[in-house]
C-alpha positions, 0 to 999 in steps of 0.5 A, a space after each residue: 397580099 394575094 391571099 387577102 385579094 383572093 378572100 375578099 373576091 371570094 366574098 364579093 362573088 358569095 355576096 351576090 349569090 347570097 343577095 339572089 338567093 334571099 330575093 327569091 326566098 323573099 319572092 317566093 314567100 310573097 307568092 305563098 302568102 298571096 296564094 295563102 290570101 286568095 285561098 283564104 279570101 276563096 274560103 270566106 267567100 265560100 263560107 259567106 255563101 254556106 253561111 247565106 245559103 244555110 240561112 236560106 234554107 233556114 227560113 225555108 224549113 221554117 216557113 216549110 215546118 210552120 205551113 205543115 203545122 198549119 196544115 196539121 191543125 186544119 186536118 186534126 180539126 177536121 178528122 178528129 172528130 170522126 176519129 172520135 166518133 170511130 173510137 165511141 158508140 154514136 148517138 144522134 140527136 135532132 133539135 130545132 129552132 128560130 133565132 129566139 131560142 138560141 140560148 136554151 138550145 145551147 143549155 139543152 145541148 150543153 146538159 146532153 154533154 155534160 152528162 155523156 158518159 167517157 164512150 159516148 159521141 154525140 152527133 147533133 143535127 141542128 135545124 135552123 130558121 131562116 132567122 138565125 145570123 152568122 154571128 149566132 151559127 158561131 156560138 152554137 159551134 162553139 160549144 165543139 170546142 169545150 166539149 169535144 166528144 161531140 159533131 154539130 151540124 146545122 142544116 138550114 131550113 131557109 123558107 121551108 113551112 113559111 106559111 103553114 099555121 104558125 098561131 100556137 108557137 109563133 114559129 114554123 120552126 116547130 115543123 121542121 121536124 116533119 121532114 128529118 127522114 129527108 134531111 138526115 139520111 145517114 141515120 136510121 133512128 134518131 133522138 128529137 128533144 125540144 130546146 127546152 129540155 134538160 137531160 141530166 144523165 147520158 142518152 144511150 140507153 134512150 136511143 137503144 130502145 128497140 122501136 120494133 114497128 113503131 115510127 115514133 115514141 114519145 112522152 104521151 100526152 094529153 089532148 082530150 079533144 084529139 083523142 076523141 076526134 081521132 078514135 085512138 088512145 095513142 097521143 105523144 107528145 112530141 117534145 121528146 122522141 125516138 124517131 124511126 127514120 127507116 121506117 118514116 122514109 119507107 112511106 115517104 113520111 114527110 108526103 104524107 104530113 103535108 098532104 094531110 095538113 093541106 087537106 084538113 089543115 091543124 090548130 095545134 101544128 106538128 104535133 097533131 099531124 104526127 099523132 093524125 097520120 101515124 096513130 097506130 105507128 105511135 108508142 109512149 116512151 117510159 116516163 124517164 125520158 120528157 117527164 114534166 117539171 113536177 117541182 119539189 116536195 108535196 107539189 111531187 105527189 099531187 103532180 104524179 097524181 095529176 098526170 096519172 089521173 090524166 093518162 089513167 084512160 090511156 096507159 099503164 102508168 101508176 103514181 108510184 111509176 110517175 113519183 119513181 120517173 121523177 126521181 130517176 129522170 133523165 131528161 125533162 122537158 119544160 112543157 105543161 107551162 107556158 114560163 119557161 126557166 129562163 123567163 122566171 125569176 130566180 128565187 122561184 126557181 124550182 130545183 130542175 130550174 136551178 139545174 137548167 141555170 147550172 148547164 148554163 153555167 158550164 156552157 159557152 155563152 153564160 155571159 151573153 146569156 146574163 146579159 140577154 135576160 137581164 132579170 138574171 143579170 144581178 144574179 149571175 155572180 151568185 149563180 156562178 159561186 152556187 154552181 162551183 158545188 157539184 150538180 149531184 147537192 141539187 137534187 130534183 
């Protein structure tokens, strides 16, 4: 009995210790697991930040990675250029024009890089009436983006030789390049080509050739009455020329044209003054370099012929030497005919012509162009199927 008493208060006193010591495991527990959960909880929170801050950071890089490739763009634009004119031997050459002859500039400049050879950079100095629209400006610009071995600049003429004699041409923008020593003074020679030229190979060996004294050379010409008025053999015709800017601005040449012209005045603009003043400073280029369209077949011989007898009294120039410049030319300059490839019609195209339209083919602007002149409009499909043969099967 005392026994079984003792037992039993034996357990009861277990009990509670026992019941005590579970409540504190229980409480303990509890603790843990809300110390676990606000850990937790810190650490979500934590990561959410992380996670919001590395989003963040995201968009920066990438708004950072898109303003640097912006920015890169702008700089390869802008240097790559010179990089390239670096790189390459550079040739400059000078055009100029009103708003009339936007298109044949374009074919002109387009013939020129076309035919670059790989080392060759071309810098164009372009001299613009006050005629031509910002819309036009883009298109001659434009033509960087195809041909890239090239810099165009334009120079705006605004109303400069506005009211010198404009009856020949119908335009002041043949005068512009009496002032090229003044307006290009980073160059010390350059190429002027008319914009109704077509060159067919690259110009370095043109520009290369040493013009000692000389101020100009050009493809001669033939005005009678001037030589005569004049006293001298030396007549150039100023369509195509190799420019002696150093020498030109030694003299401050553009002074001296215009002081002339003020005081005799000219019927046939700048090229008289040119030949008026510089006559002794004035040499003939070979016959390569702005040779007429002479045709084809026995048109060939009677044109060689024609211009040999024109020039006999004056140069050196034979026939064979005329016939060997037509075959081998390098540029040619559509003067001596008052219709231009462009005004033509087509199927009377000779094959220079179909060679200008070629160069237009492979221009920028070819379908502004088949919609500007619409007597070629119908024929543009065709002369986009002929113009995917090589330009070596349209042999001059």
């Amino acid at each position: 009995m005392y026994k079984e008493k003792k037992l039993l208060l034996n357990e009861e006193r277990i009990k509670p210790k026992s019941n005590k010591k579970n409540f504190i495991n229980i409480k303990l527990k509890n603790k843990q697991k809300n110390n676990f959960t606000k850990k937790k909880n810190i650490n979500s929170s934590k990561v959410s930040k992380n996670i919001k801050k590395s989003s963040f950071l995201t968009k920066k890089y990438i708004i950072i990675i898109i303003l640097l490739s912006f920015i890169s763009i702008l700089i390869y634009k802008f240097f790559y250029s010179k990089f390239l004119a670096l790189k390459k031997h550079t040739i400059p050459i000078a055009f100029s024009l009103n708003d009339k002859y936007l298109y044949p500039l374009i074919v002109s400049l387009t013939s020129v890089l076309y035919n670059a050879s790989p080392n060759t950079f071309y810098v164009f100095y372009i001299l613009l009436g006050s005629g031509i629209s910002k819309k036009n400006e883009q298109k001659i610009l434009g033509l960087k983006e195809k041909y890239p071995n090239c810099e165009i600049n334009l120079i705006h003429m605004g109303e400069k030789f506005s009211k010198f004699n404009k009856n020949y041409y119908k335009s002041v923008a043949v005068y512009y390049r009496l002032e090229l020593s003044n307006l290009i003074t980073n160059e010390n020679k350059i190429i002027y080509l008319d914009v109704d030229t077509v060159t067919h190979k690259d110009l370095t060996e043109f520009y290369n050739i040493d013009m000692g004294k000389y101020y100009y050379m050009g493809f001669p010409g033939h005005d009678l009455t001037f030589r005569e008025f004049n006293g001298t053999r030396n007549f150039i015709n100023t369509g195509t020329m190799l420019v002696n800017l150093k020498k030109l601005r030694e003299v401050n040449a553009p002074v001296l044209l215009i002081d002339y012209y003020n005081k005799y005045g000219t019927k046939k603009v700048d090229e008289y003054l040119i030949n008026a003043v510089f006559y002794d400073k004035i040499q003939f280029l070979p016959f390569i370099y702005g040779i007429p369209d002479f045709g084809a077949g026995e048109r060939v011989t009677r044109s060689a012929s024609h211009f040999a007898k024109l020039f006999q009294n004056y140069t050196n120039f034979t026939v064979e030497e005329m016939e060997y410049a037509h075959e081998n030319r390098v540029v040619t300059h559509g003067c001596y005919d008052m219709t231009k490839w462009w005004q033509r019609k087509y199927h009377s195209l000779t094959n220079v012509g179909r060679q200008w339209f070629f160069y237009a083919s492979k221009s920028n602007i070819f379908d502004d162009f088949c919609k500007e002149y619409h007597q070629f409009e119908k024929h543009c499909k065709q002369i986009k199927n002929e113009m995917q043969n090589n330009i070596t099967n349209l042999k001059i």
